[in-house]
N, C-alpha and C positions, 0 to 999 in steps of 0.2 A: 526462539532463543536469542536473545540480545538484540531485539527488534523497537521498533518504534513505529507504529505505522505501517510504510513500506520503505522504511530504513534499516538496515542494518545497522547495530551502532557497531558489532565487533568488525564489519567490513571495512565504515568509517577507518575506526583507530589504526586497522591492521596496511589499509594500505594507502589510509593518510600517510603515515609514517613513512612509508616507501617512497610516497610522489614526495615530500618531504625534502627527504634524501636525495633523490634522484633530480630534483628543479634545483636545489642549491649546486650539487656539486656538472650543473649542465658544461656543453659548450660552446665557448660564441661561435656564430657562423662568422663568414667573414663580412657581412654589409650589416647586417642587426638581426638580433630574433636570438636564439641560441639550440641548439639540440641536444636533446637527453632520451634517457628510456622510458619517460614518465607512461609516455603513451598506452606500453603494454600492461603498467598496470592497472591503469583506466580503462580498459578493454578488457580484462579480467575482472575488474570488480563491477563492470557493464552485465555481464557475460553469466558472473557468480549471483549477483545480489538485484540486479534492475539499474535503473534509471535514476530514480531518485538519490540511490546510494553514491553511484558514478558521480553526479552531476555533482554531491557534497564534496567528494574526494578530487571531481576536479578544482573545485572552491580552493583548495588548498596551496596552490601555486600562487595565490595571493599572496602568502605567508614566505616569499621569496628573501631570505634576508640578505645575500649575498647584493641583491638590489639595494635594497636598502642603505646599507653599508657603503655600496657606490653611488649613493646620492642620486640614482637614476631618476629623472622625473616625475613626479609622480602618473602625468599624462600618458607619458611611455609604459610605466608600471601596469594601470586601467587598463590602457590599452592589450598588452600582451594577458592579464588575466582573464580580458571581457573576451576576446578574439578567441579565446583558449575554452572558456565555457561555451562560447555559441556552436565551436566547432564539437565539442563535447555533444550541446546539447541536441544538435540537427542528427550526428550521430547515431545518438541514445532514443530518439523519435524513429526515425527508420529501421534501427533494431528491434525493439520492443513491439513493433506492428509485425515483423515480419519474420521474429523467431518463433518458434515453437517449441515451449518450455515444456511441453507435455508429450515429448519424442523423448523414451529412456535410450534408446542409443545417443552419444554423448558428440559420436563422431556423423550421425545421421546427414550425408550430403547438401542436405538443401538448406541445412541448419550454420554446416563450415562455411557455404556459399554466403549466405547472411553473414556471417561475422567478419569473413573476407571486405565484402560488399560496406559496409561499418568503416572497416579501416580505409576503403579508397575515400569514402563521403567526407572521415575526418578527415584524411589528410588535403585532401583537394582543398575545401573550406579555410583549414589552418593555413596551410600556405599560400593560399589566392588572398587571403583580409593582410597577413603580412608583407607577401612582394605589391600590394595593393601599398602598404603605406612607405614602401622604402621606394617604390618607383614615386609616387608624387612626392615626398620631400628631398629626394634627390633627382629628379626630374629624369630618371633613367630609364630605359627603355625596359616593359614590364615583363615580357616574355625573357628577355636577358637576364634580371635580374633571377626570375622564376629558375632559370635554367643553371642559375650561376650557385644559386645559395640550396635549389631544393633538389631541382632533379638527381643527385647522386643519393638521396637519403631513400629513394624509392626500395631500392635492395633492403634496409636496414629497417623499415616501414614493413614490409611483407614480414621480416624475421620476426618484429617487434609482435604482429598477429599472428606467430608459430606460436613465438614464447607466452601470450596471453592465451593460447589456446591448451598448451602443458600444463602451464599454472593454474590455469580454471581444474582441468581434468584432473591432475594429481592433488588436489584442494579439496574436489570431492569427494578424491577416493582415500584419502589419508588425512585432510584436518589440514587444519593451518597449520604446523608445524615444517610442513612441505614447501614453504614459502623464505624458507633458510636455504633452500637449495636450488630453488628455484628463482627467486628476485635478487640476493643477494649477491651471486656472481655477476648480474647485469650491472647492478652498482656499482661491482667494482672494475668492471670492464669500461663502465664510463668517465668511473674518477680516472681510469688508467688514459683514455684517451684526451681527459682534462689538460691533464700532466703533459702530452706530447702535445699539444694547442700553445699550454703556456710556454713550453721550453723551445718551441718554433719561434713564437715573438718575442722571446727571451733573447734568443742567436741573432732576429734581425734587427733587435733595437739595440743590438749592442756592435752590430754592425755598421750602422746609421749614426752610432756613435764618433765613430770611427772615421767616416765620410765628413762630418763635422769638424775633426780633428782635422780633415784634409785641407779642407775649406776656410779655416780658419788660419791656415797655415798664406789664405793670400786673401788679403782684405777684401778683392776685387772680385772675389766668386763666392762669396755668402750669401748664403740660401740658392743660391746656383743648382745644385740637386733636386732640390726640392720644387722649384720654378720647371724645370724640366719634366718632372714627374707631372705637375701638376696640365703643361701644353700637352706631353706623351697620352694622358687620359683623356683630354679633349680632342686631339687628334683621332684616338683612336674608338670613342664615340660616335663623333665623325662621321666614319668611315665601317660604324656598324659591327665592330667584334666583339665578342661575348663578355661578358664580365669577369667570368675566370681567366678572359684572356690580357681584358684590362688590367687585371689587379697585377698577374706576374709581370706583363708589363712596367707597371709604377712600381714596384720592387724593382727591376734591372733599373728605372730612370735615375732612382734613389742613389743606387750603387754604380751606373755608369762610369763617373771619374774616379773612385776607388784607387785605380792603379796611380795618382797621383802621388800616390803617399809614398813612391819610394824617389822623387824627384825635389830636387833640391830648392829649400825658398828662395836664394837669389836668382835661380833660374826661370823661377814664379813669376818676382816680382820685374824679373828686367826690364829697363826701358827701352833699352835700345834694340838693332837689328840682331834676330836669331845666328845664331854659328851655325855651318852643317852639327859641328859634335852636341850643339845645345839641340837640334831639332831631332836626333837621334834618339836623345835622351827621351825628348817629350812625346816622340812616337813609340816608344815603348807602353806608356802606359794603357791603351787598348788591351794589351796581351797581358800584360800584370794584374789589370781587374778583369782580366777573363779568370786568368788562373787561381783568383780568390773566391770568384763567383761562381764556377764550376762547381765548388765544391758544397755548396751548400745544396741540398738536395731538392726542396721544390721549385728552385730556381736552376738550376743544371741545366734542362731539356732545353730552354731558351739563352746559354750564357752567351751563347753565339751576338748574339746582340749587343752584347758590351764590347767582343772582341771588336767586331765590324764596325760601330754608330759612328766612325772619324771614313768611312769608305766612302766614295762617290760612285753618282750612276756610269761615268763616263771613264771610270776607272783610274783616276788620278787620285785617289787619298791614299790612304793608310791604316793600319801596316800594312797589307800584303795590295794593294792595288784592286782588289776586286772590283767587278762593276755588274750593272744592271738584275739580271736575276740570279746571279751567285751571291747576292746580299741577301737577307733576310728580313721578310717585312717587319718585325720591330727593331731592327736596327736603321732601316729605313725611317721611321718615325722618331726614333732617339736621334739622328742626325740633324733633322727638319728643330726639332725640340729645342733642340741645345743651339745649332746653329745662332736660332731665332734669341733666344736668350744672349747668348754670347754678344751679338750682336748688339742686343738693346741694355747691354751692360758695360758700364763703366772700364777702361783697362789701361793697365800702367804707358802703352804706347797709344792712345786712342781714344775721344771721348763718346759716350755711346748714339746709336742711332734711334733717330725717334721712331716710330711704328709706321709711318709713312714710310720710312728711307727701307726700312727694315724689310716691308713686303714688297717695296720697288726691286732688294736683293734675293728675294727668294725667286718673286716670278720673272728675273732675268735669270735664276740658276738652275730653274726647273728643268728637267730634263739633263742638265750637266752634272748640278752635285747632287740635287736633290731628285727624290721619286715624283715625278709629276703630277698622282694621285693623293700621292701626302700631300705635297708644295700644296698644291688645290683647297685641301680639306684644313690644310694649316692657314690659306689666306682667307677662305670663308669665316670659315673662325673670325679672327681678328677683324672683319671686315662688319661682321655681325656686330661684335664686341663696339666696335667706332659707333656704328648707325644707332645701336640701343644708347649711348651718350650722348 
């Protein structure tokens, strides 16, 4: 019935339409690539109809228009379609040799172990050809990235071959129709977590907005944030920490001065010597962009880092004096960041210091202001940087 060979064409339609729905309304990871529930229904019409049927309806993620419409590259585009059929199609090869469609129990053990066995081969595949290309063209370390963007989809991976194993089963025992109750909540469980992706970078770009505002309030620290963020990654690179850990990282770097904004522009721009009343003021702001940073939720567990990044090892900064291991190693590295920038930037009392003068003042403060292990990994860095020129 509505066959073609060894096509299905109502499998085609029924859950083209779903992968359809389900690749347009995906969500970005955070380094590239994006996640949706496509999966499970390409594993059910694997599962339902063969291989061939599968392999058409993975075809179908070609027809990304949300792509499209962001002018994504087209190279990038190939890419993520071709990546997305090989893992399909290496899948659909080791399924088809090793189920057995002629076992009337539905649930027969060796049959769920095969389909199990199906979703490890795709996902391992899909994910090794994509952290494969965002580690070479960001030169980042591959098992990081692996661990940053996929490892926590494993949970949701195993569900996603619950729910293609329902949906086959209630498919065959009641008809397509079953496929209303069965895909359709998945859809909208993924538009729903669409929605919480964009209203997250909704909150931080408007955050960042904000920092801009701050920054623009003193000619001498523009793009200041951003430059920070930018050493805070390479630091922390480095120094070998995870991806998930680098990214909240350069979110706190972004937002570190934050607390500036409740401090006065002639106090910004002054040229002359600090008062104690004016230094009071400006040691405030640590605690001001803690208390703004707090509150944002997947930066909270780390806001400590914005509090402390003006603290020294040797316990002479600010605000509260802290030293050596009662600081926190991203705020250890926001210190080292900014310092460094501060330094090789321009200032109403001061003109800036070249990269020579710069790491002359880190590795005479290593150990006093700075973490010695940063200071280190901060002057490799730049030391690398000079020799490649």
């Amino acid at each position: 019935m509505l066959r073609y060979g060894n096509v299905s064409v109502l499998g085609v339609v029924l859950f083209g339409i779903l992968i359809f729905a389900a690749d347009n309304l995906s969500a970005p990871l955070p380094k590239a690539g994006s996640v949706s529930v496509n999966f499970g229904f390409l594993l059910a019409s694997l599962i339902l109809y063969g291989p061939a049927t599968a392999v058409i309806v993975t075809a179908v993620v070609v027809l990304n228009i949300r792509e499209f419409a962001k002018r994504v590259p087209y190279y990038k585009h190939i890419f993520n379609a071709g990546q997305y059929l090989i893992s399909m199609g290496i899948a659909s090869i080791v399924f088809e040799n090793l189920y057995n469609r002629d076992i009337v129990n539905f649930f027969y053990p060796k049959n769920m172990g095969i389909i199990f066995l199906s979703v490890l081969i795709f996902f391992i595949s899909n994910t090794v050809l994509t952290t494969g290309a965002i580690s070479i063209s960001e030169r980042a370390n591959f098992i990081n990235v692996w661990i940053f963007n996929f490892a926590w989809l494993i949970p949701s991976q195993i569900f996603l071959g619950v729910m293609a194993v329902a949906i086959s089963f209630l498919y065959r025992l009641y008809g397509p129709f079953t496929l209303l109750f069965t895909c359709l909540p998945l859809v909208i469980a993924q538009y729903t977590y669409l929605l919480r992706i964009k209203e997250r970078k909704a909150l931080l770009s408007s955050i960042l907005q904000i920092v801009k505002v701050v920054e623009a309030k003193d000619v001498y620290t523009a793009g200041h944030s951003v430059r920070v963020a930018e050493y805070s990654e390479e630091i922390a690179r480095g120094m070998g920490l995870n991806e998930y850990d680098i990214e909240i990282l350069k979110n706190l770097a972004n937002l570190h001065d934050i607390g500036k904004i409740q401090i006065d522009l002639s106090l910004l721009n002054k040229r002359g010597k600090l008062s104690d009343s004016d230094w009071k003021k400006i040691k405030r702001h640590p605690i001001v962009g803690y208390d703004i940073v707090k509150e944002i939720t997947f930066l909270k567990d780390k806001a400590d880092a914005v509090l402390y990044h003006h603290e020294r090892i040797d316990g002479s900064g600010y605000p509260y004096g802290k030293k050596g291991g009662d600081i926190p190693l991203f705020a250890k590295i926001l210190c080292v960041a900014d310092s460094y920038d501060a330094m090789t930037t321009k200032r109403p009392y001061r003109e800036a210091l070249s990269r020579e003068q710069a790491i002359f003042e880190l590795k005479r403060n290593s150990g006093k202001q700075f973490d010695p292990v940063v200071c280190e990994t901060m002057i490799e860095i730049l030391e690398k940087k000079y020799q490649e020129k």
